[in-house]
C-alpha positions in Angstrom: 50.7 10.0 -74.9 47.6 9.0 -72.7 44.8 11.3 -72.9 42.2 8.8 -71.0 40.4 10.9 -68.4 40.2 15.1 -67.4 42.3 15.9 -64.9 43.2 19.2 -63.1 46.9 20.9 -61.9 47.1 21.9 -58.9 49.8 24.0 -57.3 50.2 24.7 -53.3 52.4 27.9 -53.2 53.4 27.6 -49.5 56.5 30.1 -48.4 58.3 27.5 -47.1 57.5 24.3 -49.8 55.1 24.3 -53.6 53.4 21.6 -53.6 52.3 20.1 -57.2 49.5 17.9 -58.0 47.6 16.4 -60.8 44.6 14.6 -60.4 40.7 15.5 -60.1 39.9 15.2 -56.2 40.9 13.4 -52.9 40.8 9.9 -54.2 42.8 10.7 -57.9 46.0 12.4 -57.4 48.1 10.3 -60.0 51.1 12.5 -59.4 52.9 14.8 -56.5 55.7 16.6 -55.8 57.1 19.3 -53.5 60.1 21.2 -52.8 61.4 24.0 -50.9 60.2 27.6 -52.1 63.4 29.0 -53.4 63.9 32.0 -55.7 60.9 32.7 -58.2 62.6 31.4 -61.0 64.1 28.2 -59.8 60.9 27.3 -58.0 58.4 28.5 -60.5 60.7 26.3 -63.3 60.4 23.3 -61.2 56.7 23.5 -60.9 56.8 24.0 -64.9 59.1 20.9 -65.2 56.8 18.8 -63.2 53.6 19.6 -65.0 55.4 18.9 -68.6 56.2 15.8 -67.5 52.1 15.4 -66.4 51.3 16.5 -69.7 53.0 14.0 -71.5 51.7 10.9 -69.7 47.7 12.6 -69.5 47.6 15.1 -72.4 46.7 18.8 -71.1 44.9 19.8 -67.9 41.5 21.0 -68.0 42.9 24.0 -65.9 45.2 25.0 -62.9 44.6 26.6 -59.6 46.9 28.0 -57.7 46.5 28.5 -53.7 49.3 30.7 -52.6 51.0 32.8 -50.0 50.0 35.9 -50.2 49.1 39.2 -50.1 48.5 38.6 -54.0 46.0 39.5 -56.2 43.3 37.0 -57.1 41.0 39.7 -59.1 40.8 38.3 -62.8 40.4 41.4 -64.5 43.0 43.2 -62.8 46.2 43.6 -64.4 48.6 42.2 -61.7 46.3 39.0 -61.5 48.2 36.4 -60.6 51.0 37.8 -58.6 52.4 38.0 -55.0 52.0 41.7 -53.9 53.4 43.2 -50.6 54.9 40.0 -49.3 58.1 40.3 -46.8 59.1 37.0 -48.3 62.6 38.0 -49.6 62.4 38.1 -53.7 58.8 37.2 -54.4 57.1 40.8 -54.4 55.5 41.3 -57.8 56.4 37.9 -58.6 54.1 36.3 -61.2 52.5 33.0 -60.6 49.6 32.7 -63.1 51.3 33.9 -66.5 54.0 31.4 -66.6 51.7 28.3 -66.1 49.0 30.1 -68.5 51.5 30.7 -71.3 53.4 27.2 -70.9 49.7 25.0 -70.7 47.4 27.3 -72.7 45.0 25.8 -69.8 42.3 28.4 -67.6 44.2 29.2 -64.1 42.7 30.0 -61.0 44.1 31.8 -58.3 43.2 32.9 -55.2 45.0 32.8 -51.2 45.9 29.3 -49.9 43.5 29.6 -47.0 40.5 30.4 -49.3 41.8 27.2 -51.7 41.8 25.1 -48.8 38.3 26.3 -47.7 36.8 25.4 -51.3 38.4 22.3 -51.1 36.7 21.5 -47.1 33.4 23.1 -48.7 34.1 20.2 -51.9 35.3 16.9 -49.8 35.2 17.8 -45.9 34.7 19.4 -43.4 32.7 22.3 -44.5 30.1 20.3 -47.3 26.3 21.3 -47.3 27.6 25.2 -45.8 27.1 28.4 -47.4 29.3 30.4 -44.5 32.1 28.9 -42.5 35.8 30.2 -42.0 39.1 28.4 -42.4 42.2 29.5 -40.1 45.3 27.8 -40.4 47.8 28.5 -37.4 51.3 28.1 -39.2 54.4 29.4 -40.2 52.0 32.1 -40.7 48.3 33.1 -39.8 45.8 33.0 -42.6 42.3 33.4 -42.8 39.4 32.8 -45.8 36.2 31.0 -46.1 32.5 31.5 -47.8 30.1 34.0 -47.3 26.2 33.4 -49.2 28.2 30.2 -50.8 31.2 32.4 -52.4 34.5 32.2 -51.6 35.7 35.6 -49.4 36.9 38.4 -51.6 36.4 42.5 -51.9 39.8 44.6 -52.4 41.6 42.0 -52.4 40.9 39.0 -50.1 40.9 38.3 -46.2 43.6 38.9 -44.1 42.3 37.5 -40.7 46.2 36.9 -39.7 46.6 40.3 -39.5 43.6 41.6 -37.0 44.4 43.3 -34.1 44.1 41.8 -30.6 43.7 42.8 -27.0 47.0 42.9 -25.9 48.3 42.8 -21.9 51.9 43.7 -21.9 52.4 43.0 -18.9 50.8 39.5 -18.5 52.5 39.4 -22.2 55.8 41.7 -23.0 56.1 39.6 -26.3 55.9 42.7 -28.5 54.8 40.3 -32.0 56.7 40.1 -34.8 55.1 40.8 -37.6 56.8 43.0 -39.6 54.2 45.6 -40.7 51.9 45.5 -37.5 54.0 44.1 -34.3 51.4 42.2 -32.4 48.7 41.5 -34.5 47.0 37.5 -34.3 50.0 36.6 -37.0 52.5 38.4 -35.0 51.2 37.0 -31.2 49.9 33.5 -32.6 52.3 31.8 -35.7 54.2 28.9 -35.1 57.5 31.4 -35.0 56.0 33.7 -33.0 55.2 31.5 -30.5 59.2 29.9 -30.6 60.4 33.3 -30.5 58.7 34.1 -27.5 59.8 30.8 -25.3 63.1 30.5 -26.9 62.1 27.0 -28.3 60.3 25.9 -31.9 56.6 25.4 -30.8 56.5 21.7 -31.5 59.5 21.0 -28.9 57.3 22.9 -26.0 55.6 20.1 -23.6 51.7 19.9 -23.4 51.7 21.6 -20.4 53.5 24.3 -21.1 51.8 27.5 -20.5 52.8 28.6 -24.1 49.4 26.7 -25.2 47.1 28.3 -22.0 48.6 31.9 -24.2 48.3 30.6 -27.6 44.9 29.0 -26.6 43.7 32.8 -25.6 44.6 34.5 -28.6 43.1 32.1 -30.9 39.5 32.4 -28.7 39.9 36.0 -29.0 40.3 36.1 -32.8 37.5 33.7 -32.7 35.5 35.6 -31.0 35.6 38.7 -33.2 35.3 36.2 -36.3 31.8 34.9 -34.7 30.5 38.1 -34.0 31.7 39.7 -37.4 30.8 36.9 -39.7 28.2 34.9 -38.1 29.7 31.4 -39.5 28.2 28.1 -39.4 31.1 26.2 -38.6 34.7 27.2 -38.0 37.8 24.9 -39.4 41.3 25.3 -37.7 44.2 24.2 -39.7 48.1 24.2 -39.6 50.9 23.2 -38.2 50.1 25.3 -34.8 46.9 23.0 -34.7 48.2 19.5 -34.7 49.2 20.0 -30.8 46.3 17.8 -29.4 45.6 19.6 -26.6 45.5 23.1 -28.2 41.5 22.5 -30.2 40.0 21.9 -26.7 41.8 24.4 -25.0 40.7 27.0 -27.9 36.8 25.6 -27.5 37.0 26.4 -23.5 38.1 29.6 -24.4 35.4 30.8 -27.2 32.7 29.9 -25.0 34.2 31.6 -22.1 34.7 34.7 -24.0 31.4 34.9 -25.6 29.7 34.7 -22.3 26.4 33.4 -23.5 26.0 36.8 -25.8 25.6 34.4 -29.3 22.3 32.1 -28.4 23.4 29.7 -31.0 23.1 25.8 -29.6 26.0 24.7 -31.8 27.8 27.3 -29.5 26.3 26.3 -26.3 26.2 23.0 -26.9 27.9 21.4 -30.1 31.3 23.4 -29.7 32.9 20.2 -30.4 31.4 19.8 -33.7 31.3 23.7 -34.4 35.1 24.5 -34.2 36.6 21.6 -35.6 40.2 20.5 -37.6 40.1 20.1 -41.5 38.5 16.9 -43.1 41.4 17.0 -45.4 44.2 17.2 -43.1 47.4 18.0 -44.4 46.6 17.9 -48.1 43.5 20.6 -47.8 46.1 23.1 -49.6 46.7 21.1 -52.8 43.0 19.6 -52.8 42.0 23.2 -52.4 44.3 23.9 -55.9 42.5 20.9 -57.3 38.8 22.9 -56.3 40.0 26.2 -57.4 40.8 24.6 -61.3 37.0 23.0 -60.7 35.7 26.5 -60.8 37.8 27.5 -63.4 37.0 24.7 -66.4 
């Protein structure tokens, strides 16, 4: 067995893949997997089988975080730590994450939302370093929303659920009624890759650049935005997710914020550096499991 060197697990819990990790940062993951999110079981036994085989080429991990789907509950002392709540993913309400990996590894676990794992992990390596507020959004399969407030991670109840704020809403520019399943047209329900394929009657990444899904999808972003600014005050805002890799959707958003704020927040990286203040993640595509790797950080 080689033991040379600390490492961390990391697990990204998407609802559609789990991505596993071992490594301590950006430039050392020495092993990765991923596969579809299935059944609890099946998927939570493959992550298992995937970190055994870690532990007998490295020796144990110095701890595991875990950056999930959600709702879950991230509050250590609370006795459902660990677990998907009120999810509508079929089969994964109540679904422990935390007390399998704890009980196999023996190891500290973190666990908190993917979004607020992916915001450590830009506040760590990228594109939120030297910042004690900023917000993450990633536009995806789903809407999710986390970041730092005074230098600490976002959490009160439970955690953020910026996916799931209301928005002005003009039928009749917009009859698209949202589908999200517990509040209809809410920024998950109006904004989310499905939504917006559900809507045209095509996935979102077939629709052309000038399509005038992205003029829409541009607006309700801004608007979110704007109630994020005034509400939180951040210093810089990261948008993520799948949604986000059209190129022409970030400027489009940018326009849009400035529009809406109308001069109200006398902030220059507003008025002037709105190129630099609502940016993409550093990390790109592996924010989520680099975000697991900065949650098991906290954690040792």
């Amino acid at each position: 067995m080689n033991t040379s060197g600390a490492y961390v697990a990391g697990i990204e819990a998407g609802g559609t893949k789990f991505v596993c990790a071992v490594g301590s940062g950006p430039d050392d993951i020495r092993a990765e997997t991923r596969f579809p999110t299935t059944r609890p079981e099946e998927t939570i036994g493959q992550a298992l089988a995937f970190f055994r085989e870690q532990v007998e080429r490295y020796g144990p991990p110095a701890a595991i975080g875990i950056a999930a789907f959600g709702p879950l509950d991230p509050n250590p002392v609370s006795p459902t730590f660990g677990t998907i709540t009120s999810t509508p993913k079929p089969g994964w309400r109540d679904a422990d994450l935390a007390g399998p990996l704890r009980a196999a590894f023996g190891a500290p676990v973190a666990f908190d939302t993917d979004v607020n794992g992916a915001a450590l992990g830009e506040w760590r390596w990228g594109a939120a370093q030297g910042l004690d507020n900023f917000v993450y959004l990633t536009i995806g399969t789903g809407v999710g929303g986390g970041g730092m407030v005074n230098g600490r991670l976002m959490h009160g109840l439970v955690h953020p659920e910026m996916g799931h704020i209301p928005l002005p809403h003009d039928r009749v520019a917009d009859p698209y009624p949202g589908r999200c399943p517990f509040h209809g047209d809410c920024l998950e329900g109006m904004a989310a890759g499905p939504a917006v394929g559900e809507r045209w009657g095509r996935p979102a990444y077939e629709l052309p650049p000038d399509h005038p899904a992205w003029d829409l999808e541009a607006h309700y972003l801004a608007l979110a935005l704007q109630g994020l600014i005034c509400t939180l005050s951040p210093e810089r805002i990261i948008l993520g997710g799948g949604v986000m890799e059209q190129p022409q959707l970030m400027p489009m958003v940018r326009q849009k914020v400035q529009s809406y704020l109308n001069g109200y927040v006398q902030s220059p990286a507003i008025l002037e550096r709105i190129d630099s203040y609502i940016v993409p993640p550093a990390l790109g595509n592996r924010a989520g499991v680099l975000g697991a790797f900065a949650l098991a950080h906290q954690a040792i």
